[in-house]
C-alpha positions in Angstrom: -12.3 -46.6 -11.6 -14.0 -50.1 -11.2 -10.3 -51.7 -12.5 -8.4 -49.9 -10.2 -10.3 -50.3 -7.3 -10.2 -54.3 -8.2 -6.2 -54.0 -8.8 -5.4 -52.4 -5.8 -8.2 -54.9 -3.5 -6.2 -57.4 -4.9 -2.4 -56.2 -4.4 -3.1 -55.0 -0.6 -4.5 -58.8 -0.5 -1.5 -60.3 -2.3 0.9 -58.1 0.0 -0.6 -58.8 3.4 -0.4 -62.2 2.2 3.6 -62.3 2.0 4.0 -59.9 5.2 1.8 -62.6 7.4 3.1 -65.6 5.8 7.0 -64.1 5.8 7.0 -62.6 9.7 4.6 -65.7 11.4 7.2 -68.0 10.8 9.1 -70.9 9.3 6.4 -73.5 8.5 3.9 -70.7 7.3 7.2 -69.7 4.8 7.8 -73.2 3.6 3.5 -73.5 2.6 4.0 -69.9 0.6 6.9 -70.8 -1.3 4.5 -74.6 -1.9 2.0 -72.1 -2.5 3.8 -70.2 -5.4 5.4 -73.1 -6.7 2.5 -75.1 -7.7 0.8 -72.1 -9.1 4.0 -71.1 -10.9 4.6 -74.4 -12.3 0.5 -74.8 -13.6 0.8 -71.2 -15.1 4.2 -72.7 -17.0 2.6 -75.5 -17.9 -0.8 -73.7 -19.1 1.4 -71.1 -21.3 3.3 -74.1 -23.2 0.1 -77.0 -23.5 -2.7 -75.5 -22.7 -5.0 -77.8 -20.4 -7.1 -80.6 -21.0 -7.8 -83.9 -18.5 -5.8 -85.6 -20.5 -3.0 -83.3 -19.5 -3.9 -83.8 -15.8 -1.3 -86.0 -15.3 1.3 -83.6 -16.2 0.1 -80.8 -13.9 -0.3 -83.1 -11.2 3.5 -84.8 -11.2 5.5 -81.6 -12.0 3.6 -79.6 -9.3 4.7 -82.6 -7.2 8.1 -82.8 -8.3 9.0 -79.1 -7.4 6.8 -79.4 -3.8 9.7 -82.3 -3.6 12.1 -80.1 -4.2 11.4 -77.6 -2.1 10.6 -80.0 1.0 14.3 -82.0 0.2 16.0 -79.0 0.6 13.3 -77.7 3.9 13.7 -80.8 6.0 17.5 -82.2 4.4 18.9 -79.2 6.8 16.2 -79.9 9.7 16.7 -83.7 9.6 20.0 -84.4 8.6 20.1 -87.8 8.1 21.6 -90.6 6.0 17.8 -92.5 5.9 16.2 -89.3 5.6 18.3 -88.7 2.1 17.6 -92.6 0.9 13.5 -91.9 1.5 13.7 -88.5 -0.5 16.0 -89.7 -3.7 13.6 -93.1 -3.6 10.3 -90.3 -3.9 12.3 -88.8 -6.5 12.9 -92.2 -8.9 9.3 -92.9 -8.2 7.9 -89.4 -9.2 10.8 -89.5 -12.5 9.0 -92.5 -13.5 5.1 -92.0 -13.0 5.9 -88.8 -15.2 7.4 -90.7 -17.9 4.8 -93.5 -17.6 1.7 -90.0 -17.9 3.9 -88.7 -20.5 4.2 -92.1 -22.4 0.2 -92.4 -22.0 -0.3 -88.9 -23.7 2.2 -88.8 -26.2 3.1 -92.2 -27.3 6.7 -91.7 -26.7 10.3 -93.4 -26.2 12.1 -93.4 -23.4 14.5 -91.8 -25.7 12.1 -89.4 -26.9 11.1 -88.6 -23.7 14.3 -86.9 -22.9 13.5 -84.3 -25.2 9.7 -84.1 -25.5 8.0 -80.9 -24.8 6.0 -82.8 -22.2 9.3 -82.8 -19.9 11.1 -79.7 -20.6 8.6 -77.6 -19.8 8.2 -78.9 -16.4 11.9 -79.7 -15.7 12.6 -76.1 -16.2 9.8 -75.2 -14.0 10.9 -77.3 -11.3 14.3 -75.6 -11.6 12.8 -72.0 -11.9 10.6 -72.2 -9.1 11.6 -74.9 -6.7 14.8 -73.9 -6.1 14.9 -70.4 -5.1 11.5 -71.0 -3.3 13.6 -73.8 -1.2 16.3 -71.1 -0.7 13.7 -69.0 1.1 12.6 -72.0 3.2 16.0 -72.3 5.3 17.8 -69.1 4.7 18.8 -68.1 8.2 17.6 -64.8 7.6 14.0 -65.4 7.6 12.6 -62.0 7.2 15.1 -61.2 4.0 12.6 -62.7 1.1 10.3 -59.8 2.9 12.9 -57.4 2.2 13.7 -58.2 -1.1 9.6 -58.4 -1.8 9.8 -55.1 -0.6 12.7 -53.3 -2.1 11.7 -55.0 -5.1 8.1 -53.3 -5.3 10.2 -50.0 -4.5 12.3 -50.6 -7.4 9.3 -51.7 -9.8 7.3 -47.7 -8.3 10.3 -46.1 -9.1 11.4 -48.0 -12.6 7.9 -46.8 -13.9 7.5 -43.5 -12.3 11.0 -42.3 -13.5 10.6 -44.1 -17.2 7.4 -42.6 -17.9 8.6 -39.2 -17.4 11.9 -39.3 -18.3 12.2 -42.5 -20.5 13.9 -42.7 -23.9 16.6 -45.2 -24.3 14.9 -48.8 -24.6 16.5 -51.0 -22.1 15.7 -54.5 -24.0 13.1 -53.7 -26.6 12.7 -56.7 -28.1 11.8 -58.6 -25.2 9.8 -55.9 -23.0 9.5 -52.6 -25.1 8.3 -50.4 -22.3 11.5 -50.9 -20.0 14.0 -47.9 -20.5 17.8 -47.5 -19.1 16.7 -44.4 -17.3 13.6 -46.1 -15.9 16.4 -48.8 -14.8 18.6 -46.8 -13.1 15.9 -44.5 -11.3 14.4 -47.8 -10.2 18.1 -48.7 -8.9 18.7 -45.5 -7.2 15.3 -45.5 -5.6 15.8 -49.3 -4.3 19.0 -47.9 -2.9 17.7 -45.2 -1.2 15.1 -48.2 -0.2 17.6 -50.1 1.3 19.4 -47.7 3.2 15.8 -46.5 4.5 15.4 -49.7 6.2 18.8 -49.6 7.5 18.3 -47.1 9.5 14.3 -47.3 11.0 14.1 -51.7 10.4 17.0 -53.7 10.6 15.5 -55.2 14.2 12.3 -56.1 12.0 14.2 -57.8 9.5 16.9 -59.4 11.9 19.6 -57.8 10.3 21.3 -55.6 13.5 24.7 -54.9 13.0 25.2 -55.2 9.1 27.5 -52.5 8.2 25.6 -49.8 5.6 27.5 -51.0 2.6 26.1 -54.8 2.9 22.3 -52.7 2.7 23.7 -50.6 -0.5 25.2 -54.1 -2.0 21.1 -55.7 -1.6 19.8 -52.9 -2.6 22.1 -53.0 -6.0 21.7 -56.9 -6.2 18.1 -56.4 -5.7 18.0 -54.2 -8.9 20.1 -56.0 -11.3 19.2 -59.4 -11.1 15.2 -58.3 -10.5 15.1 -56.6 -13.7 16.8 -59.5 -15.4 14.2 -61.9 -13.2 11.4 -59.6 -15.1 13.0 -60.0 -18.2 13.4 -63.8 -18.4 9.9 -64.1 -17.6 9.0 -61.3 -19.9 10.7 -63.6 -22.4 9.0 -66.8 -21.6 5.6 -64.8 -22.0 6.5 -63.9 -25.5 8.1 -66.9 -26.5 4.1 -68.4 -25.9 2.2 -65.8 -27.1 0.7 -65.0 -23.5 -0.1 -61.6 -22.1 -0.2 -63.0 -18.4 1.0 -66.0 -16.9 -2.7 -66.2 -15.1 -5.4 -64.6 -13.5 -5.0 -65.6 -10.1 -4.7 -61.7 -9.2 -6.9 -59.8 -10.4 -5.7 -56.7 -12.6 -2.0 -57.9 -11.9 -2.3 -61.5 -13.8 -0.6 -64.3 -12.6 2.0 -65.4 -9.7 4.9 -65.8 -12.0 3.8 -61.8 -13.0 4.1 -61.0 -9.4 7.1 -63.0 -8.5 9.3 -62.8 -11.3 12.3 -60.9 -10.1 12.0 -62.4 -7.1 12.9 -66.0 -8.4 16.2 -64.1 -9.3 17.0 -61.4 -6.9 16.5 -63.2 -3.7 18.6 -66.4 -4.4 21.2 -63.9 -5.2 21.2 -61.4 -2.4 20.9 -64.6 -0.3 23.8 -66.4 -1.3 25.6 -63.5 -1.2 25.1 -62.5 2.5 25.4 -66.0 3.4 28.8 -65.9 1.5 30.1 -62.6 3.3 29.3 -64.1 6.4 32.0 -66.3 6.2 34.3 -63.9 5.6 
């Protein structure tokens, strides 16, 4: 009773978390999506090395390196300007090289080894993993989508386990996450549907979406699905691929940010880029 009352304190938390940060606005998006991303990246970063003070260095530069990222992308598109771009790739060169220079000091290595030292890919994925979809979410034009997608997403992981437990016998990918099944999969899909047409109906004003035509909600609601499942599965991967149960304990009873946001880093860049693509059309 004691660790579900602690998991559920900490999930109506998280949530209200992402609702206020998502509807009060722009800048109070761009600090969640810093927010994730330097958690996300120390979580990697813990799962590969460890930590140590000696490794402080490391957490310090690649949690820089993807808030860069994120705030090229964030302020490129609200300052478009030819000195703007000259400042940002200069901060780039300089951050490239303090991490090689915290890397040399750690590991003893090359510049040539450094290209493929453990002590830079881990990072460099993470920066890549995280920053970029979390700087998609900082100037999509349809602010209040990474709320929908949270959303239809949590209706998709409700139904995925509801429908799996009781119905569940075809593994979907058990060597990577044993308790996902293909009828779990497609009652999670059919729910998220049902989700997204839902919200349709009684929110698109909420989520400033007035005027898509019902098949654009059915397409997120499948997009949502597919590419959140496979989000859970790459990070499911990494997890195994480590050794690590969680990728933290910064909720309690749910783990860590990368176990909360997971399909997100997949599923929203995708239903993003693909309304912003049918909006040209």
């Amino acid at each position: 009773m004691h660790k579900f009352l602690v998991r559920a304190v900490s999930g109506i938390i998280y949530a209200a978390v992402i609702v206020l940060a998502i509807t009060l606005g722009q800048w109070t998006i761009y600090a969640l999506a810093i927010l994730f991303a330097v958690i996300g990246i120390c979580e990697l970063n813990h799962m590969a090395m460890g930590f140590s003070k000696r490794l402080a260095p490391i957490y310090t530069l690649s949690s820089l390196a993807v808030i860069f990222i994120i705030s090229v992308v964030k302020f490129s598109v609200m300052i478009p300007s030819n000195p703007w771009m000259l400042v940002m790739i200069t901060l780039f060169i300089l951050t490239i090289v303090a991490y090689y220079f915290a890397v040399n000091k750690i590991k003893g290595v090359s510049w040539k080894e450094f290209y493929n030292a453990d002590y830079n890919k881990v990072p460099l994925f993470g920066v890549g993993y995280l920053g970029f979809p979390l700087a998609i979410m900082t100037v999509c034009p349809y602010q209040r989508l990474a709320l929908l997608v949270f959303a239809l997403l949590w209706i998709n992981d409700s139904g995925a386990y509801i429908v799996g437990s009781l119905t569940g016998r075809h593994k979907l990918c058990p060597s990577i996450s044993p308790n996902k099944t293909w009828e779990g999969f497609f009652g999670g899909c059919l729910l998220t549907i049902v989700g997204a047409v839902l919200f349709s109906i009684w929110c698109d004003p909420f989520f400033g979406m007035v005027g898509f035509p019902m098949w654009m909600w059915i397409l997120i609601g499948v997009l949502t699905c597919v590419f959140g499942t496979l989000g859970d599965l790459i990070e499911s991967k990494i997890k195994r691929f480590y050794g690590a149960k969680d990728s933290g304990h910064w909720i309690p009873g749910h783990g860590g940010i990368l176990d909360r946001i997971d399909s997100f880093l997949l599923a929203y860049p995708v239903v993003a880029i693909a309304l912003l693509l049918l909006s040209f059309l």
